[in-house]
N, CA, C and O atoms as a MOPAC input file, in Angstrom:
PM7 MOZYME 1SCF
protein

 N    234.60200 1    22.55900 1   316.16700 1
 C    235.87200 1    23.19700 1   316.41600 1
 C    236.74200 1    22.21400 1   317.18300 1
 O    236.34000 1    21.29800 1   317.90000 1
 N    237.86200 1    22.51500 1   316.94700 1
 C    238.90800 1    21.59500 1   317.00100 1
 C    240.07800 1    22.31400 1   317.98700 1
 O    239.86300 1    23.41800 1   318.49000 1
 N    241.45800 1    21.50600 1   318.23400 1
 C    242.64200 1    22.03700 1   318.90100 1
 C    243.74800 1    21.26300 1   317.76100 1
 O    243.57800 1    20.17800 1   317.20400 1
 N    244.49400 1    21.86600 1   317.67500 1
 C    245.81900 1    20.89200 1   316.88000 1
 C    247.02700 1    21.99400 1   316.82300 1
 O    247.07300 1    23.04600 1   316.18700 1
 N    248.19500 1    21.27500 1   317.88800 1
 C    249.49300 1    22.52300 1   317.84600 1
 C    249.09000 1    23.89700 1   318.79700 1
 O    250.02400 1    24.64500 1   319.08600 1
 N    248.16800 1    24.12800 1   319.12400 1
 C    248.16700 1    25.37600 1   319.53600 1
 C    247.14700 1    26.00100 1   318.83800 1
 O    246.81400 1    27.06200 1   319.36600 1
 N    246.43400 1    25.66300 1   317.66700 1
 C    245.55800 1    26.63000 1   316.75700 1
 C    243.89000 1    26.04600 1   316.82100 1
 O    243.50600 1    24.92000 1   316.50600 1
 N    243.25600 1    26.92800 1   317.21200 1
 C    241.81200 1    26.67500 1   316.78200 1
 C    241.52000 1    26.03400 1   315.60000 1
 O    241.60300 1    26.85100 1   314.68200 1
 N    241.14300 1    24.68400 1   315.11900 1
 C    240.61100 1    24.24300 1   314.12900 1
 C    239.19500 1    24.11600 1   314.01600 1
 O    238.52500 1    23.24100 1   314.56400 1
 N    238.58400 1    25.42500 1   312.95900 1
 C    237.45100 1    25.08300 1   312.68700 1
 C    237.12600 1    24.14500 1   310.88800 1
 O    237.66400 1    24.14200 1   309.78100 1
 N    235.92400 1    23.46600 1   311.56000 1
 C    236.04200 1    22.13400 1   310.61600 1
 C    234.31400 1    22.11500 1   309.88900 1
 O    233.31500 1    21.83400 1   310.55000 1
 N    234.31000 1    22.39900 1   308.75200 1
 C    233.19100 1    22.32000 1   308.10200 1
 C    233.17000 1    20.75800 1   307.74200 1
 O    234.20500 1    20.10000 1   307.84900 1
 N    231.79400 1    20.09500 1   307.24900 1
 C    232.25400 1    18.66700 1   307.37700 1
 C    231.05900 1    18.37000 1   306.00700 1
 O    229.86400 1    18.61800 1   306.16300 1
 N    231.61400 1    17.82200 1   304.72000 1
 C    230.42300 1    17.87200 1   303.67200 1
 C    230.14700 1    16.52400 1   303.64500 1
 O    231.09400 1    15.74800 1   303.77300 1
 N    228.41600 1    15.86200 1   303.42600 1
 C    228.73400 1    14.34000 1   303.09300 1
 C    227.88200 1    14.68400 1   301.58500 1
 O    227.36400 1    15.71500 1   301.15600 1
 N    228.01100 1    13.34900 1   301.05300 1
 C    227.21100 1    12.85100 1   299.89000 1
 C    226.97800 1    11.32100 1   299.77600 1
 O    227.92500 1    10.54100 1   299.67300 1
 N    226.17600 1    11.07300 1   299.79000 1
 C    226.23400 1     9.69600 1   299.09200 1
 C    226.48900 1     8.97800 1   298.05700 1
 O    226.24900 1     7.77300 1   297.99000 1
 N    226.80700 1     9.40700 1   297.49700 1
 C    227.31500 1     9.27600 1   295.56100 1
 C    227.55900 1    10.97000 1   295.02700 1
 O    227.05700 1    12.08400 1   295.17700 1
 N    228.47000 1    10.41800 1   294.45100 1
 C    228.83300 1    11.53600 1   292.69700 1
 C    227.26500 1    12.59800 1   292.16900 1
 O    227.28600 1    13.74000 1   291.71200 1
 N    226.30200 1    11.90200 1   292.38500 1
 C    225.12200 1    12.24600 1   291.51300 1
 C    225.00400 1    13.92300 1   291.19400 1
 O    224.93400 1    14.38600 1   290.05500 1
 N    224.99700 1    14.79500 1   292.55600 1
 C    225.54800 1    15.96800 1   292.54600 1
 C    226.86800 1    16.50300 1   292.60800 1
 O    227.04300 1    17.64700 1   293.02600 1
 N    228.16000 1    15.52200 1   292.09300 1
 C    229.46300 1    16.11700 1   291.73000 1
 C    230.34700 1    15.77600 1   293.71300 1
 O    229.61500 1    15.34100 1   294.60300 1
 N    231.10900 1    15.92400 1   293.85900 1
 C    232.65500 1    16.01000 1   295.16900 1
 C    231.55200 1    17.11000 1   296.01300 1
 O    230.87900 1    18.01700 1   295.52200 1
 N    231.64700 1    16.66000 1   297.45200 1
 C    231.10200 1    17.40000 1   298.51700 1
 C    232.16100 1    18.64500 1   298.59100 1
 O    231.79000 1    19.67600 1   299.15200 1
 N    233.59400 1    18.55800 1   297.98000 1
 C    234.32800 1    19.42400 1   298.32000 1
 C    234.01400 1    20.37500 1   297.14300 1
 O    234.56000 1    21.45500 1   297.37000 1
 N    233.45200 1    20.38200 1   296.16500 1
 C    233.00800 1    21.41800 1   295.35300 1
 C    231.92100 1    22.35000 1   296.14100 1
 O    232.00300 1    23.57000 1   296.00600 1
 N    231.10000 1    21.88800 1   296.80400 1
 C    230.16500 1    22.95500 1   297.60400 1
 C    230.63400 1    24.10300 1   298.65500 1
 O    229.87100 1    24.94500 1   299.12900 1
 N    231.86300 1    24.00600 1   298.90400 1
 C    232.58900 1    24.94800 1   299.52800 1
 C    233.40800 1    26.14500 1   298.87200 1
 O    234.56600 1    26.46900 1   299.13600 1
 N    232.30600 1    26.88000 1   297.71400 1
 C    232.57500 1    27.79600 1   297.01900 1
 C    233.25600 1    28.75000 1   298.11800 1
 O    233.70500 1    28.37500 1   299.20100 1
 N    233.24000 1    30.03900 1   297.62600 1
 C    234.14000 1    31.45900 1   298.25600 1
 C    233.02200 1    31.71000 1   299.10400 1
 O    233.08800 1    31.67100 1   300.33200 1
 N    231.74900 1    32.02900 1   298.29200 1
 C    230.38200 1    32.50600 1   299.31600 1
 C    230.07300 1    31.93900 1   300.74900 1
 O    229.78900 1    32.54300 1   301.78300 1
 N    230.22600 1    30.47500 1   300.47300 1
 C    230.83200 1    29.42900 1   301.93900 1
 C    231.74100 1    29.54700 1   302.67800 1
 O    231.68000 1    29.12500 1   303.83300 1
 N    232.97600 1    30.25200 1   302.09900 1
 C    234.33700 1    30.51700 1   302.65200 1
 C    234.18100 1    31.50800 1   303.79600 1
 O    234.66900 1    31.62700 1   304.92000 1
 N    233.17200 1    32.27000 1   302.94000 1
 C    233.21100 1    33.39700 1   303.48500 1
 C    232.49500 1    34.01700 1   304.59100 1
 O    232.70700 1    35.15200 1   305.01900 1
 N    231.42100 1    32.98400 1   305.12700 1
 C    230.19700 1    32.66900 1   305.99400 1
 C    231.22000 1    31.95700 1   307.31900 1
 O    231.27500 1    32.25400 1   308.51200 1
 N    231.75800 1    31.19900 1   306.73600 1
 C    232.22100 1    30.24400 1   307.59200 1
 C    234.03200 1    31.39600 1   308.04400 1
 O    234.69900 1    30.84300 1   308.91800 1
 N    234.30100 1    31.98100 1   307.81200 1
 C    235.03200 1    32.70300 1   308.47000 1
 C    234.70800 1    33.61600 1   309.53600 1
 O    235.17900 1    33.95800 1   310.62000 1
 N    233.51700 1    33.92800 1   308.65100 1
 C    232.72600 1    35.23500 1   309.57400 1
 C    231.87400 1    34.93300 1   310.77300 1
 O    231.47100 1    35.72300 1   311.62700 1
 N    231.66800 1    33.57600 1   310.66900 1
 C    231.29600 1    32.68500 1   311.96300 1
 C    231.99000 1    32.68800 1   312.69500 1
 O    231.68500 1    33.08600 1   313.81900 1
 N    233.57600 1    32.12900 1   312.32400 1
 C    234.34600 1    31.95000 1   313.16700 1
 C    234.97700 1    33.09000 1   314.00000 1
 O    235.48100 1    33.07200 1   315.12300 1
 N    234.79800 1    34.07400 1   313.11700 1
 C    235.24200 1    35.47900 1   314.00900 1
 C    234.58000 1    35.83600 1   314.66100 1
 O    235.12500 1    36.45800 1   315.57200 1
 N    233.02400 1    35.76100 1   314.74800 1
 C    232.20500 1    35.88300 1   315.84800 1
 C    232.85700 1    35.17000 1   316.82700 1
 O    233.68600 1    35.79800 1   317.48600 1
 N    232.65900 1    33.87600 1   317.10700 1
 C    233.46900 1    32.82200 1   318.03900 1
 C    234.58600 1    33.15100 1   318.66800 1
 O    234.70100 1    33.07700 1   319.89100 1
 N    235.50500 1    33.54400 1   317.87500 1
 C    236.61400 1    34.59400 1   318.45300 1
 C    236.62400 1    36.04300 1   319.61100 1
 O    237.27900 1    36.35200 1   320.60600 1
 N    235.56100 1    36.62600 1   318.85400 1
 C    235.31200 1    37.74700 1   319.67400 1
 C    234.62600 1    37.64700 1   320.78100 1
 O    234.95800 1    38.11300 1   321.87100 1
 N    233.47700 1    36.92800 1   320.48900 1
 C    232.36800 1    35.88000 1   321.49200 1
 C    233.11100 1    35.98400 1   322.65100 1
 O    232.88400 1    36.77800 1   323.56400 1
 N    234.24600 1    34.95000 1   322.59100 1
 C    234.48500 1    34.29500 1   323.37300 1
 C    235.82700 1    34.66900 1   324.10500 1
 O    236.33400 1    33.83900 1   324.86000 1
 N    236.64000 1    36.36500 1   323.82500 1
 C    236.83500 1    36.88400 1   324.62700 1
 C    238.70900 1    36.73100 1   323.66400 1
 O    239.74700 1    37.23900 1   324.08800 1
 N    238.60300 1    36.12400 1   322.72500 1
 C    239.76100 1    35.94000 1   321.55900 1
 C    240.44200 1    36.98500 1   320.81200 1
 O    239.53100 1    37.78500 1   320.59900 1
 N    241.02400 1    37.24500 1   320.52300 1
 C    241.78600 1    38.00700 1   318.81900 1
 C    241.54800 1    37.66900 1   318.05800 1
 O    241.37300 1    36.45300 1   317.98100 1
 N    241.39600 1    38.36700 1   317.11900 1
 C    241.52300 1    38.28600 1   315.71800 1
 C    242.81700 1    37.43400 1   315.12100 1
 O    242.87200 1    36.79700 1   314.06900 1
 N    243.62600 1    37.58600 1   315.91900 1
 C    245.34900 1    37.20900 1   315.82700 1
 C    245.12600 1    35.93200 1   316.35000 1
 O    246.11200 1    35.27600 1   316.01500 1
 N    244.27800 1    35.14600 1   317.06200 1
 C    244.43100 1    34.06700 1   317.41200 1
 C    244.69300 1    33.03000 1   316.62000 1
 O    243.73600 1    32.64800 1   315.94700 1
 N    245.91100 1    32.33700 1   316.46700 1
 C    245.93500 1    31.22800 1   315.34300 1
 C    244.87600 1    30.38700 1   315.31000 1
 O    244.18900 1    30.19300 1   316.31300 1
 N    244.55600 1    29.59000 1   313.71700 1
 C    243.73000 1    29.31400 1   313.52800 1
 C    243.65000 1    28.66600 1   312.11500 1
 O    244.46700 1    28.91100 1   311.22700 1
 N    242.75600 1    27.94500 1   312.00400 1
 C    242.67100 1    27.42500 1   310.41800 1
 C    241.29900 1    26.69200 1   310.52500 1
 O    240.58800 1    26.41000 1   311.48900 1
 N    241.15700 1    26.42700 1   308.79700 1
 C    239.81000 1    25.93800 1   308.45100 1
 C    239.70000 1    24.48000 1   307.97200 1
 O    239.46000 1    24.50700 1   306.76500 1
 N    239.74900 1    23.67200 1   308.26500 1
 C    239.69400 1    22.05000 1   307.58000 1
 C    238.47700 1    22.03200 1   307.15500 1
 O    237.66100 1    22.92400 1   307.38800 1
 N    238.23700 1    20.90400 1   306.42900 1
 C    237.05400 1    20.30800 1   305.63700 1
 C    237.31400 1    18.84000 1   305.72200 1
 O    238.34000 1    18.29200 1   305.31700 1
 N    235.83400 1    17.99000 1   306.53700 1
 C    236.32800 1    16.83700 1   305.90700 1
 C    235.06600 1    16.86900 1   305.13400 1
 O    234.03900 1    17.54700 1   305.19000 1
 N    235.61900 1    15.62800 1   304.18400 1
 C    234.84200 1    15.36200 1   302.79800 1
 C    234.46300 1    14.41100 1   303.00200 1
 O    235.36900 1    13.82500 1   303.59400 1
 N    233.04500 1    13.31900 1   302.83400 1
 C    232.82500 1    12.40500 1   303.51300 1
 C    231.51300 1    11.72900 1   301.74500 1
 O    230.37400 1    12.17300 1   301.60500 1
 N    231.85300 1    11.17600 1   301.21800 1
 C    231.64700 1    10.64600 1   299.63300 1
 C    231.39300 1     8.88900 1   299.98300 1
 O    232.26300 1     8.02200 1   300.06900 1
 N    229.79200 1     8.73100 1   300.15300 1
 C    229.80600 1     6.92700 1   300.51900 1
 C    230.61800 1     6.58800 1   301.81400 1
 O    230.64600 1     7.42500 1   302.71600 1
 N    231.02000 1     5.86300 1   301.89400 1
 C    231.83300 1     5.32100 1   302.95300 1
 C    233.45500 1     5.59900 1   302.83100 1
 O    234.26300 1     4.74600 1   303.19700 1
 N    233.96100 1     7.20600 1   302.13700 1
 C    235.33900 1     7.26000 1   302.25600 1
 C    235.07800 1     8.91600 1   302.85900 1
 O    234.30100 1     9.82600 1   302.57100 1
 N    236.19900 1     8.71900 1   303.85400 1
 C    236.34300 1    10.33500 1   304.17100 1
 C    237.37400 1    10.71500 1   304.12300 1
 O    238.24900 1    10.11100 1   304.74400 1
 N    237.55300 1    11.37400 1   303.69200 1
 C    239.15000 1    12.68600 1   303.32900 1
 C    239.29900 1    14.16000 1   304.28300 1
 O    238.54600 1    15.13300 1   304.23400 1
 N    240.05000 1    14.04500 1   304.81700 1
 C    240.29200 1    15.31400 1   305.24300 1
 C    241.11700 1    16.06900 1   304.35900 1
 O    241.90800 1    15.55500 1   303.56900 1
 N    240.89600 1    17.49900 1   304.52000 1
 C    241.48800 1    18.75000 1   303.82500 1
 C    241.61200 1    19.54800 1   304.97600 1
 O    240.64700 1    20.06100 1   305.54300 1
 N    243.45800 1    19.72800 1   305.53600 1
 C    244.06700 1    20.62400 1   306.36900 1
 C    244.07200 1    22.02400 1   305.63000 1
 O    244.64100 1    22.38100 1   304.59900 1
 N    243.37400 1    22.58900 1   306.37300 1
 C    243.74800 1    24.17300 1   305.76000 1
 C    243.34400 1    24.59700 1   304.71100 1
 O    243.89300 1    25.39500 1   303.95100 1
 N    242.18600 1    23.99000 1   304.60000 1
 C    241.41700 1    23.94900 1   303.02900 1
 C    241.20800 1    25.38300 1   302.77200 1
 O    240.99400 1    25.56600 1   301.57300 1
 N    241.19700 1    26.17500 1   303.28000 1
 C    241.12300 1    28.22700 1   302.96100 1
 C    241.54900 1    28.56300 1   304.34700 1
 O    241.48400 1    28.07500 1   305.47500 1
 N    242.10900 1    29.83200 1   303.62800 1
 C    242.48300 1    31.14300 1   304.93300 1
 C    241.89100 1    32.12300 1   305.11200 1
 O    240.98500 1    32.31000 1   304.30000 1
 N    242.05100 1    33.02300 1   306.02600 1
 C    241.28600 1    34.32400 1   306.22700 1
 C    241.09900 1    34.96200 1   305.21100 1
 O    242.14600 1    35.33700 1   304.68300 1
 N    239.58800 1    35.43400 1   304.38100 1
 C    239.55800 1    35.68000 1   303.28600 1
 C    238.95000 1    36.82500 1   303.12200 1
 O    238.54600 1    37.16400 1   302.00900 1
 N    238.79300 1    37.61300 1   304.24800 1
 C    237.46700 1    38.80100 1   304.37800 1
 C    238.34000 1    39.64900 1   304.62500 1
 O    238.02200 1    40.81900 1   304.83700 1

């Protein structure tokens, strides 16, 4: 978890070493989306937060020796 602007950034982070099994950013189906929100709302509540608390989800993508970030790669989806 992250800070940027004012908003909680939570950051899932995929690696691969090669293509062989396809883009690390393909493994972040809906079923993932949807784990990883529901985490984060624990964390929220946990920790004494809103639901309303701004917030977003990045992904970095990390393929051999290149990494890509993805700002805001999904939103609240539950």
């Amino acid at each position: 978890m992250a800070k940027d602007n004012g908003s909680l950034v939570f950051i899932e982070v995929k690696y691969r070493k090669s293509e062989s099994y396809g883009d690390p950013s393909e493994s972040i189906h809906l079923r993932k989306q949807k784990t990883i929100y529901r985490v984060a709302l624990i964390y929220l509540l946990r920790n004494g937060m809103s639901e309303d608390t701004p917030s977003r989800f990045d992904v970095v993508v990390i393929l051999g020796e290149e990494i890509k970030l993805i700002k805001n790669a999904f939103g609240g989806i539950v």
